[in-house]
N, C-alpha and C positions, 0 to 999 in steps of 0.2 A: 425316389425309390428307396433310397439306403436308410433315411428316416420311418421307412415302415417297417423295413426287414429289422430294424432293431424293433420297435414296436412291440412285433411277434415274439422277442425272447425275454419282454420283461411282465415279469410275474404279475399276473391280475391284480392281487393285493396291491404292488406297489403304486399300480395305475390306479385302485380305487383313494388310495391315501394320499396320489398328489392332488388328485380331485379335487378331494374334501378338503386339501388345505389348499386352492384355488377356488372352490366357492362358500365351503361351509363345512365347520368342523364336523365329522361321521358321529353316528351317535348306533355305535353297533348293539345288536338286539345281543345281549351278554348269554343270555340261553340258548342262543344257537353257536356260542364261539365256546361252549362246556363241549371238553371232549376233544376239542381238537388245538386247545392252547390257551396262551393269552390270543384277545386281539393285541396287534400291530397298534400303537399311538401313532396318531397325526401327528406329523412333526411340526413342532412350532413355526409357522411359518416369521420372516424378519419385517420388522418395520416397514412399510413402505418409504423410501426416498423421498426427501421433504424435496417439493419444486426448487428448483435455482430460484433465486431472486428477478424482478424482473422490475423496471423500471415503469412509471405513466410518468406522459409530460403532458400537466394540464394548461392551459394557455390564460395568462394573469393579465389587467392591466398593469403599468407601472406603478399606479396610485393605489394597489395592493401590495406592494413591497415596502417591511415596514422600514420607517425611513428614511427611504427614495428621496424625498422633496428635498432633505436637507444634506443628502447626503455629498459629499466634493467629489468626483469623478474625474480631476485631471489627474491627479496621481493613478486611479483608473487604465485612463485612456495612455497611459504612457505604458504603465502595464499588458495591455493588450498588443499596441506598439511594438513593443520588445518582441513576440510572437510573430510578429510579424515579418519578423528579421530570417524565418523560418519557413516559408512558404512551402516548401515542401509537407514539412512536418505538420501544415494547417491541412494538407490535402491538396497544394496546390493551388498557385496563383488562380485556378480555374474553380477550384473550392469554395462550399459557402463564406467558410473563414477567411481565404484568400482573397477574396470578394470584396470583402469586406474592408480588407487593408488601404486599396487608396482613397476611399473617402474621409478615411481615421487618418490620415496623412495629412488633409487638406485642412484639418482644424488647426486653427491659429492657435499656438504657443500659450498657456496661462489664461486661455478663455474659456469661464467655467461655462458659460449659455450657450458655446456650441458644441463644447464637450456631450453637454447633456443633449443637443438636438442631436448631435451624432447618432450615441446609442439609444432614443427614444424612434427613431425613423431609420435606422439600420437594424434593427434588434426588435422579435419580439421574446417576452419573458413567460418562461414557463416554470409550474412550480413542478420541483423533481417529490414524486410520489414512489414510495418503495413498496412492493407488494408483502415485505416483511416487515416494516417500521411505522409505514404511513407517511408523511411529511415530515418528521421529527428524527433526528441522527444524532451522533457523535462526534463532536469537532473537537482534535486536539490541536496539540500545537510542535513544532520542530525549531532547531534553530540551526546554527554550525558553529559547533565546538571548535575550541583553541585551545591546543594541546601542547603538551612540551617534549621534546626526545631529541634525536638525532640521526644527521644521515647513516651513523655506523652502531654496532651494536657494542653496548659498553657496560660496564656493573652495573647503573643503574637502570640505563634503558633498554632493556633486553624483550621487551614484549615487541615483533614483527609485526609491523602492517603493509598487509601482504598486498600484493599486484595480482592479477589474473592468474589462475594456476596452469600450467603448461598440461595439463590433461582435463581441465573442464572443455566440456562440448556442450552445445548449445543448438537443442532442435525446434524450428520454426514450424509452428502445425499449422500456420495461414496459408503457407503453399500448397498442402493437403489436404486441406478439409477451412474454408470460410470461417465455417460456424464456430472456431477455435481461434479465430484469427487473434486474440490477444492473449494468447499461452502461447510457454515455452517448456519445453523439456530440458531439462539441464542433467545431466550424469558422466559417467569417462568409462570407458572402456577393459573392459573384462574378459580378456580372449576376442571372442567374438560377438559379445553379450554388449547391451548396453544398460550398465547398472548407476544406481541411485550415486550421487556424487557423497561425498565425507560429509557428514555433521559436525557441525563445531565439535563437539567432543573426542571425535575422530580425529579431525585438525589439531587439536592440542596435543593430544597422544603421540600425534606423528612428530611432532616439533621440529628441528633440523631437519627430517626425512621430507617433508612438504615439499611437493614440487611447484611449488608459488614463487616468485621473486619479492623479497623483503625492497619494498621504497624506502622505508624509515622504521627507527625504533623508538620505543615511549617508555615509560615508566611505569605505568598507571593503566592496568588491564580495563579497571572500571572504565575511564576516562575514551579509550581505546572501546569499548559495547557500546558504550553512548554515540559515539561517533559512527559507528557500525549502523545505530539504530537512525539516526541523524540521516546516515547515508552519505557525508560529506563532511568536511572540515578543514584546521592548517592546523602544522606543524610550525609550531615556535623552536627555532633552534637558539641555541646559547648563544648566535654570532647576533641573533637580533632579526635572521633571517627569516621567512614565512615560507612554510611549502603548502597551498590549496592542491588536496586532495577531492576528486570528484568520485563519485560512483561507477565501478567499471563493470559490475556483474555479482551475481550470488549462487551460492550452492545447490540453488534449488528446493532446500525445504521449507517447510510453512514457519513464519514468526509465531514465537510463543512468548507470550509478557512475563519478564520474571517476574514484576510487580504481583499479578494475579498468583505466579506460583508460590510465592515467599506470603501472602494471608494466605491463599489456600493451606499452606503449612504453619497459620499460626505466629508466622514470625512477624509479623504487622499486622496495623489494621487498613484497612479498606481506604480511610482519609489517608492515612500516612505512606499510599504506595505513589508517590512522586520519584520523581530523579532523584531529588533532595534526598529524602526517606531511603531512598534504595542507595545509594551511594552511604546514608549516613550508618545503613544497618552492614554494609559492608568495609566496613573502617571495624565497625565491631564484631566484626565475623571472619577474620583473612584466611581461618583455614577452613572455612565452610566454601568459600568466593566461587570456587572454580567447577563445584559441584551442582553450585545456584546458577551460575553463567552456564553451565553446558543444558541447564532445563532449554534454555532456546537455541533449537538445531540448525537456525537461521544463520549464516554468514555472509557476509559480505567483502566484497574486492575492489580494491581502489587502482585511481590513476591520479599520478601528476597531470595537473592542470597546466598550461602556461601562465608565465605572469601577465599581470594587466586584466585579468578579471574581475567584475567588481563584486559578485558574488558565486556560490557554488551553482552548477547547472543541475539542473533540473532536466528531468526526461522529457522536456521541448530541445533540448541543447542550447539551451539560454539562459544567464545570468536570471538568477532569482531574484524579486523585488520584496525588499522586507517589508512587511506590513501589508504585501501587494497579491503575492503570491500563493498559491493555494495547491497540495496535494490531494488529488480526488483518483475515483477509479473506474478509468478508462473504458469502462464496459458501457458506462452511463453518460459519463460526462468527455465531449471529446476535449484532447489537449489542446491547447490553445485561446478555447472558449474563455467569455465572461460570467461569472459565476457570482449571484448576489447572496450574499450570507447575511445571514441575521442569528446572533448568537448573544454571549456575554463574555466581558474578559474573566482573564483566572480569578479564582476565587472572591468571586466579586457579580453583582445586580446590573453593574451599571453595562449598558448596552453597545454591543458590538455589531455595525450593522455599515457593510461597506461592501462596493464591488470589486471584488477579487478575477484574477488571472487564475485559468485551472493551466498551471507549468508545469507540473511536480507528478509525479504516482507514489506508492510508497508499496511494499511489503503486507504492510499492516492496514493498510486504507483499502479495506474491500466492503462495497455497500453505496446505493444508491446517493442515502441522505450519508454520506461520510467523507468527511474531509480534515486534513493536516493545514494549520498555517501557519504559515513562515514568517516567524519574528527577527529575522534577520543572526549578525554574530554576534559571540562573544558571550560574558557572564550573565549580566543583566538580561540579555534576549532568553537565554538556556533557563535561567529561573521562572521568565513568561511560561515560558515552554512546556518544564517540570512541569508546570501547576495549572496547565489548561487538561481542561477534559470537561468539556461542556458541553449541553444541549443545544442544536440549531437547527435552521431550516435551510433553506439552499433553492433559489430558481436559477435557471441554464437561461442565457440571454442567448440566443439562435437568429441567425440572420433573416431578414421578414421575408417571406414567401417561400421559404425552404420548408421541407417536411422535418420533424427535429428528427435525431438519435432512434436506433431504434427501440435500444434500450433493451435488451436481452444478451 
């Protein structure tokens, strides 16, 4: 009833003009609008909303994964393994993936024949098809940086890397609504409002004022994004001591690549936006740094790890396997899953074609055919790292008889 009685007080004109830019621009007869004004312009109506992305999963043999035949699978199946250690986080020991776990239990140690009978009779393979790419994605690469600073803040290492902030909040939209079930809202409090959390640019302004707790301090702001962007890392102290840093949470706003922003401005080319590259154009630019670091409003918050891990955790809550492990996103591919890749290494023909553990999400890993791999620590992995950015394909290995993913 109240949507008529408005109805009634809005002027004829207006109603013919939303019309027309709801089926077809008006095309008013100009000699009957003499006399009594301009016509009214249709107002531009906006773009329509391009679809979400939405996943197929088409169902392959194995002797269509390219390959397959040759491929070793016990480092695989140890990977998968490791997941395993997480039953919950599979969906439960009652889970297709949890399912799955004690047959992958019962393969004998170092035996590649039943490795492969394993996942060939547990697993069928599907090729992940993106309603925006086709089969075909972008596979970078991550490692975990090894930094240098200190537990206190001193002349040299005065850049904070910060802990959880005591006023980020964190809203889970799975309890209210399904369909949202892998978003978060992230912001802090504003009266009674709940507003957008600081951006990196915000964060540095604030300096001292941050209501974060400082874990350690570094030298090396660059060094400190990368690891941000990493998502994980250790702290080399002068005692010779290591602290592993894991992922504790982020501000909530979207990653934006400096890489992209620094060609888009001309400051490099296209080939040359690596880590290397951006790091090397930032030695020659330190009083530009911090105005190229705030283009991405993305931040990131760390924890102390305990010691005795053997590498940083992943959003399975499991040690990451180098060379084993794969960042994908979770909308498409669930965590835990086995994930066959076929791509090429950095800058390089020669062929990368091996199954991978999906452990990992990332920030920046949004898309069907899209995935991060984990080349493990330290300098030599971070130069893999830097310099992957390749074309691949990607099938979801799903346990046989299960419906897969829904994939939306």
């Amino acid at each position: 009833m109240r949507s008529l009685l408005l109805l009634r007080v809005i002027p004829s004109w207006v109603i013919l003009v939303l019309a027309g830019c709801a089926l077809a621009p008006l095309k008013p007869d100009v000699a009957a609008c003499r006399g009594a004004g301009a016509c009214p312009a249709c107002p531009q109506c906006p773009p329509p909303k391009p679809a979400p992305e939405t996943a197929r999963y088409e169902e392959v043999s194995f002797d269509a994964l390219p390959g397959w035949s040759g491929a070793a699978l016990q480092p695989s199946l140890r990977a998968f393994l490791a997941g395993c250690a997480r039953p919950a986080a599979l969906g439960g020991l009652a889970g297709p993936l949890g399912r799955a776990c004690e047959p992958a239990r019962a393969v004998p140690e170092n035996d590649e024949v039943e490795a492969r009978r394993f996942f060939e009779s547990a697993f069928t393979a599907y090729a992940l098809i993106s309603s925006e790419s086709g089969d075909t994605g972008l596979i970078t690469g991550y490692y975990e940086p090894i930094i240098d600073g200190s537990r206190e803040r001193t002349a040299l290492n005065r850049y904070p890397i910060f802990g959880v902030p005591e006023d980020l909040i964190v809203v889970d939209l799975a309890a209210a609504n399904p369909d949202v079930r892998n978003m978060r809202l992230r912001g802090r409090l504003e009266g009674r409002r709940l507003v957008p959390y600081y951006s990196r640019a915000e964060i540095e302004t604030r300096g001292e004022g941050f209501s974060a707790p400082a874990i350690a301090w570094t030298a090396d702001p660059v060094e400190l994004f990368f690891m941000q962007i990493q998502g994980s890392g250790q702290l080399r102290l002068d005692s010779g001591e290591r602290i592993r840093l894991g992922y504790a949470d982020q501000n909530g706003h979207p990653f934006r690549s400096l890489g992209r922003y620094l060609v888009e401005r001309g400051e490099m080319k296209l080939e040359d936006a690596s880590m290397q590259g951006i790091k090397s154009w930032s030695s020659a630019n330190p009083e530009r740094l911090q105005e190229a670091l705030n283009q991405n409003p993305s931040y990131v918050f760390f924890r102390e790890l305990p010691p005795g891990n053997d590498g940083p955790v992943g959003a399975l809550g499991i040690p990451l396997s180098a060379e084993y492990s794969i960042a994908v996103d979770r909308r498409f591919v669930p965590l835990g899953a086995p994930v066959y890749l076929a791509t090429t290494f950095p800058l390089s023909e020669e062929k990368l074609e091996r199954l991978m553990a999906a452990h990992d999400t990332g920030g920046a890993i949004r898309g069907v055919v899209r995935a991060d791999f984990y080349w493990g620590g330290g300098a030599d992995a971070g130069a893999r790292a830097g310099r992957m950015r390749q074309q691949g394909k990607m099938w979801l290995l799903w346990p046989r008889g299960e419906p897969p993913p829904r994939g939306d």
